[in-house]
VEXMI-179546 format. One line per 10 residues: number of its first residue (from 1); their letters; for each residue x, y, z of N, C-alpha, C, O. Coordinates in nm, 4 decimals, padded with zeros to 6 digits. Last residue first. Example, Ala and Ser with C-alpha at 12.3 -4.5 7.8 and 13.67 -1.06 7.14 Angstrom:
// VEXMI-179546
2	SA	01.2850 -00.2250 00.7080 01.3670 -00.1060 00.7140 01.2900 00.0030 00.7870 01.3409 00.1138 00.8039  01.3190 -00.5690 00.7800 01.2300 -00.4500 00.7800 01.3200 -00.3300 00.7800 01.4236 -00.3319 00.8465
This chain:
// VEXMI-179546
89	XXXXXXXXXX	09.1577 10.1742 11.9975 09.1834 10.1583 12.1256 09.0569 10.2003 12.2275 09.0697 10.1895 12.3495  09.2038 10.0771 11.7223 09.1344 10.1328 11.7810 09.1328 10.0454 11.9132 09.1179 09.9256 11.9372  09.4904 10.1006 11.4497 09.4404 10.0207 11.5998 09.3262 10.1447 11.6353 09.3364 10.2624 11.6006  09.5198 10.0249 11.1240 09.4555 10.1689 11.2286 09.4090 10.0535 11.3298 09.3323 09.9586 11.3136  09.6922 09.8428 10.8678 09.5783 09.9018 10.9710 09.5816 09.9904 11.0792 09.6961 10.0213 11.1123  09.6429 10.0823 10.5483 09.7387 09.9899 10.6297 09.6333 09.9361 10.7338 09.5137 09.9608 10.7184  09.4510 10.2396 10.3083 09.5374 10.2347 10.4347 09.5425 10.1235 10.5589 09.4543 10.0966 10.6404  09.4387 10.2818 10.0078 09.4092 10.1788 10.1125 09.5238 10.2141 10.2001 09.6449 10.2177 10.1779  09.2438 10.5229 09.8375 09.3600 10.5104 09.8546 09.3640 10.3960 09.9663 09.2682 10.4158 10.0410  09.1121 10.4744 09.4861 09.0903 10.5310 09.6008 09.2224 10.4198 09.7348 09.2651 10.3047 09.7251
79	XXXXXXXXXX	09.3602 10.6027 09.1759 09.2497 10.5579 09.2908 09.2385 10.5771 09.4359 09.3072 10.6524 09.5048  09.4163 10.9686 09.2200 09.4283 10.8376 09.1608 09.3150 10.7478 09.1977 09.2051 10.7858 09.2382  09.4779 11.1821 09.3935 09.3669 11.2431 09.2694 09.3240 11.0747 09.1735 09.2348 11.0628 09.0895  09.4694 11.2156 09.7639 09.5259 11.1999 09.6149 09.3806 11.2072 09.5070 09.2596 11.2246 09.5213  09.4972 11.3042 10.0518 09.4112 11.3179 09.9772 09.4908 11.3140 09.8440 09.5713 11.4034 09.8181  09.6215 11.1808 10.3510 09.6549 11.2427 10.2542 09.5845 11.2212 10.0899 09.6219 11.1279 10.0189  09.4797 11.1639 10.6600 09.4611 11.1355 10.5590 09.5227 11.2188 10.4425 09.4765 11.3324 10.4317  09.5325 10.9790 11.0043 09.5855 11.0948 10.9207 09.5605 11.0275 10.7929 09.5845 10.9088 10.7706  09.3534 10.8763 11.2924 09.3579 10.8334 11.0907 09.4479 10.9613 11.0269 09.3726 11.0565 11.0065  09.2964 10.7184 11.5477 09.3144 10.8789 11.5068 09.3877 10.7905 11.3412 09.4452 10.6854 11.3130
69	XXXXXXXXXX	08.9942 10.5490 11.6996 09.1302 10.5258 11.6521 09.1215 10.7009 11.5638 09.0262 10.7720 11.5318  08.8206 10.4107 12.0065 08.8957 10.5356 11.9280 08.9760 10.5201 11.8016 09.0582 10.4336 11.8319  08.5630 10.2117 12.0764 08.6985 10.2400 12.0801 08.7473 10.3601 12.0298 08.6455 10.4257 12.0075  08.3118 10.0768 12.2760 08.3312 10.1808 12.2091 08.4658 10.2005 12.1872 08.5202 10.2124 12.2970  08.0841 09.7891 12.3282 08.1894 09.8625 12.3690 08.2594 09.9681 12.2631 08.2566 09.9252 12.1478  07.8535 09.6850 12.2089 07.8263 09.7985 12.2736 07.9512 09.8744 12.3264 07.9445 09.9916 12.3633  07.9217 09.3999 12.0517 07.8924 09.3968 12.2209 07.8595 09.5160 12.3004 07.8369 09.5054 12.4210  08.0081 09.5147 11.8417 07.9214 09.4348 11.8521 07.8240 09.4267 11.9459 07.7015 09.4379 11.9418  08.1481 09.8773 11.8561 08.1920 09.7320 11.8476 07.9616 09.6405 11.8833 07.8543 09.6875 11.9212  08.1488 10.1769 11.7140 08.0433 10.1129 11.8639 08.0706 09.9671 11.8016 08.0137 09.9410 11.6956
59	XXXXXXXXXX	08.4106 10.4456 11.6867 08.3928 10.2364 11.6698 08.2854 10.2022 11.7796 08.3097 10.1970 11.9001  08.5186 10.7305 11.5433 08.4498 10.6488 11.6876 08.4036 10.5119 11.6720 08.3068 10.5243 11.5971  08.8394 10.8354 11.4486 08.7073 10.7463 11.4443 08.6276 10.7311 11.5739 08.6745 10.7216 11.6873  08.9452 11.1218 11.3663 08.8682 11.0737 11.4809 08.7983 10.9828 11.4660 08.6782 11.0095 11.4643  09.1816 11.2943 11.1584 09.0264 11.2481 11.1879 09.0484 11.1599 11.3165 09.1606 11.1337 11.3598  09.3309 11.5236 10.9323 09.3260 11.4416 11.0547 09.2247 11.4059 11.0946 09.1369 11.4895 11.0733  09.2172 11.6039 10.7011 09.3854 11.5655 10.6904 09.4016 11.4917 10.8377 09.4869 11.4037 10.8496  08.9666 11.4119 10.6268 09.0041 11.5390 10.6615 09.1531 11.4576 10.6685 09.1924 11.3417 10.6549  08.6849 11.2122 10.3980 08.8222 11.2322 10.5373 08.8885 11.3881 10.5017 08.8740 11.4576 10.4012  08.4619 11.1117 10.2465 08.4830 11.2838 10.3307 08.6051 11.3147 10.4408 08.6168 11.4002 10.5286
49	XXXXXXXXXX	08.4355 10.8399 10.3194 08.4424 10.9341 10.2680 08.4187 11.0589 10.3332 08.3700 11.0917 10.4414  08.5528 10.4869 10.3952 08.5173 10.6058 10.4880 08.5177 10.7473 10.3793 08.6352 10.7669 10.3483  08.4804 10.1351 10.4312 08.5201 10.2485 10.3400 08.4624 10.3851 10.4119 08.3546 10.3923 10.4709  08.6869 09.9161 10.6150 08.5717 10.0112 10.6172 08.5909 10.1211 10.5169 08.6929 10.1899 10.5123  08.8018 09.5985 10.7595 08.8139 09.7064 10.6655 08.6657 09.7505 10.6281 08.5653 09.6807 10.6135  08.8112 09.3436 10.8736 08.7784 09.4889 10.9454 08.8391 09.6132 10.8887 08.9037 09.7016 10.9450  08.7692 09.1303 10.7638 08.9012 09.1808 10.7903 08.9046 09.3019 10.8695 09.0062 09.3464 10.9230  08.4362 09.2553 10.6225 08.5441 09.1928 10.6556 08.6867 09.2018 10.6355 08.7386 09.2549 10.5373  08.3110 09.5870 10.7243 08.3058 09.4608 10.6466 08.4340 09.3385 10.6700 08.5225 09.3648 10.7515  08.1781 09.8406 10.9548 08.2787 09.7445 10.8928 08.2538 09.5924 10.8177 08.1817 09.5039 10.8637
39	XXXXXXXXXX	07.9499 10.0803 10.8539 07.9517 09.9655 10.8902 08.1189 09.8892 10.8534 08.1655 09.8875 10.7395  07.8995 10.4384 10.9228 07.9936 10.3582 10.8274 07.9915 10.1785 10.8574 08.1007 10.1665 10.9130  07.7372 10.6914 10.9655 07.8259 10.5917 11.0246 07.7734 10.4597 10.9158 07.6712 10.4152 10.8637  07.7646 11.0253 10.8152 07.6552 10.8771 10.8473 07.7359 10.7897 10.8594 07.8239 10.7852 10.7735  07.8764 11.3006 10.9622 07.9003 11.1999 10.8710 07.8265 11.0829 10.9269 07.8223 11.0471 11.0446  08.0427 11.4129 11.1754 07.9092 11.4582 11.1173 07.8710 11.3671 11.0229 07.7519 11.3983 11.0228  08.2808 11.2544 11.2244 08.2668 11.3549 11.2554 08.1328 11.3699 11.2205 08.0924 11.2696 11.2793  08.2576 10.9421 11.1289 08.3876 11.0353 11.1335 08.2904 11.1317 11.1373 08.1988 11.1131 11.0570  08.2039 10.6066 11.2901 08.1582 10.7501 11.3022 08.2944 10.8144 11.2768 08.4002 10.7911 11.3353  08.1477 10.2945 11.2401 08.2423 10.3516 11.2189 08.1725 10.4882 11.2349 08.0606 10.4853 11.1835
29	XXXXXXXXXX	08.0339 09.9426 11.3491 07.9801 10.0832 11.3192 08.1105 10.1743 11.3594 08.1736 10.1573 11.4637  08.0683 09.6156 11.3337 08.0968 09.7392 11.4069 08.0289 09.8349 11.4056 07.9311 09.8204 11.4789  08.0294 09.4409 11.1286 07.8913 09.5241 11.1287 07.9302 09.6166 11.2519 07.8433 09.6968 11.2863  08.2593 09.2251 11.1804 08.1913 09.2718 11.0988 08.0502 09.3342 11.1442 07.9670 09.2601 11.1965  08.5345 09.3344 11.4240 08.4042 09.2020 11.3927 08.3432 09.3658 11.2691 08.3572 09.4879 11.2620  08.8788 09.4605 11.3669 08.7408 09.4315 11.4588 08.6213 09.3830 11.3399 08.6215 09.3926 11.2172  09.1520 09.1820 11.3836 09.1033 09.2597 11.2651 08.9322 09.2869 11.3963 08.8837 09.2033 11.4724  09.3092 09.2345 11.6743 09.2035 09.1806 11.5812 09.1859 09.2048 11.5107 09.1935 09.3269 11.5246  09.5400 09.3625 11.7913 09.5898 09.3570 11.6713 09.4866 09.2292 11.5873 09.5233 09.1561 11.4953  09.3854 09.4282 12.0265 09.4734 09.2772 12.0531 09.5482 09.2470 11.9179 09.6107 09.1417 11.9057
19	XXXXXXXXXX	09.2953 09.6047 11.9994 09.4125 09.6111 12.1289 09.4671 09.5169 12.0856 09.5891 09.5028 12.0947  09.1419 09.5811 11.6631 09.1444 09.6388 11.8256 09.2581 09.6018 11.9178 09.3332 09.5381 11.8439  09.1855 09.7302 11.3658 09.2243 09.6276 11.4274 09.1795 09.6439 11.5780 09.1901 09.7626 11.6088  09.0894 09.8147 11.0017 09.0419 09.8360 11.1504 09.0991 09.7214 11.2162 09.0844 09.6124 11.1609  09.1768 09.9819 10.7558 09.1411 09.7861 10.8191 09.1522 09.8409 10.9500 09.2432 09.9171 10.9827  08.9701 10.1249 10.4905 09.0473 10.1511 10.5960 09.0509 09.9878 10.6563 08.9723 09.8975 10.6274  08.9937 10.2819 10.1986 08.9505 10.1751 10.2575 09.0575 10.1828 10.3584 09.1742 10.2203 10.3474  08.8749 10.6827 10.1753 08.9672 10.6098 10.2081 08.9257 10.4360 10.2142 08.8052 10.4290 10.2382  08.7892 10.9463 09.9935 08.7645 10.8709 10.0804 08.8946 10.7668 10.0771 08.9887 10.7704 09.9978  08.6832 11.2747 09.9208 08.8159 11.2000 09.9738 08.7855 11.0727 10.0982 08.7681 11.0804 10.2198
9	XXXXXXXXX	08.4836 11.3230 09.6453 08.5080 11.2671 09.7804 08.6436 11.2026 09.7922 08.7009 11.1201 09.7212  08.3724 11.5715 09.4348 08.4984 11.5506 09.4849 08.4744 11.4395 09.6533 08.4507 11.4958 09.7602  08.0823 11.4945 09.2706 08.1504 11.5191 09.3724 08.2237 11.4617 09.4196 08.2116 11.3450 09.4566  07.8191 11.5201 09.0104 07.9618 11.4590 09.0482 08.0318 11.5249 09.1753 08.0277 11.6472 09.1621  07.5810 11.5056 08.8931 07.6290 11.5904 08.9577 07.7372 11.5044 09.0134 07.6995 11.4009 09.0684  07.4711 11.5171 08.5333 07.5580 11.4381 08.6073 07.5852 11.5334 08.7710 07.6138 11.6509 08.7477  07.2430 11.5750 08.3311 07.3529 11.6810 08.4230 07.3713 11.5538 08.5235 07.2750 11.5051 08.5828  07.1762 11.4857 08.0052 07.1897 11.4837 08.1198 07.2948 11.5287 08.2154 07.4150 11.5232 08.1894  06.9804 11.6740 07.7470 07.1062 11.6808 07.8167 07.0867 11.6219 07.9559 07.0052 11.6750 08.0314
């Protein structure tokens, strides 16, 4: 018998934009709360698991500069869910 361990993750693909409505640069780095930071890929979309109904990104950009962006997440049972883009400021 193999035991599969399977776990519920609420994750999200996310597109990341900065002030200027950039998509932000590839290899950013994404932080949600306790959670192993997340690299952005292109277009500046990032896959993020374990989201909460409200979250906190933290963004360390290329150049060392740091942005914010706030994510409300509504957790479904379908595929995994793509959200729009999220300015980080």
């Amino acid at each position: 018998m193999v035991n599969f361990y399977l776990e519920k993750v609420h994750g999200a693909l996310v597109t990341l934009h900065d002030a200027q409505s950039r998509p932000l640069a590839v290899s950013s780095s994404v932080q949600v709360s306790d959670e192993a930071a997340q690299l952005v890929g292109y277009d500046g979309k990032v896959y993020l698991r374990r989201l909460q109904p409200t979250n906190r990104l933290m963004v360390t950009q290329l150049d060392g500069s740091v942005c914010t962006a706030h994510l409300e997440y509504l957790a479904v049972s379908s595929d995994i869910p793509l959200i729009g883009v999220v300015p980080c400021l």
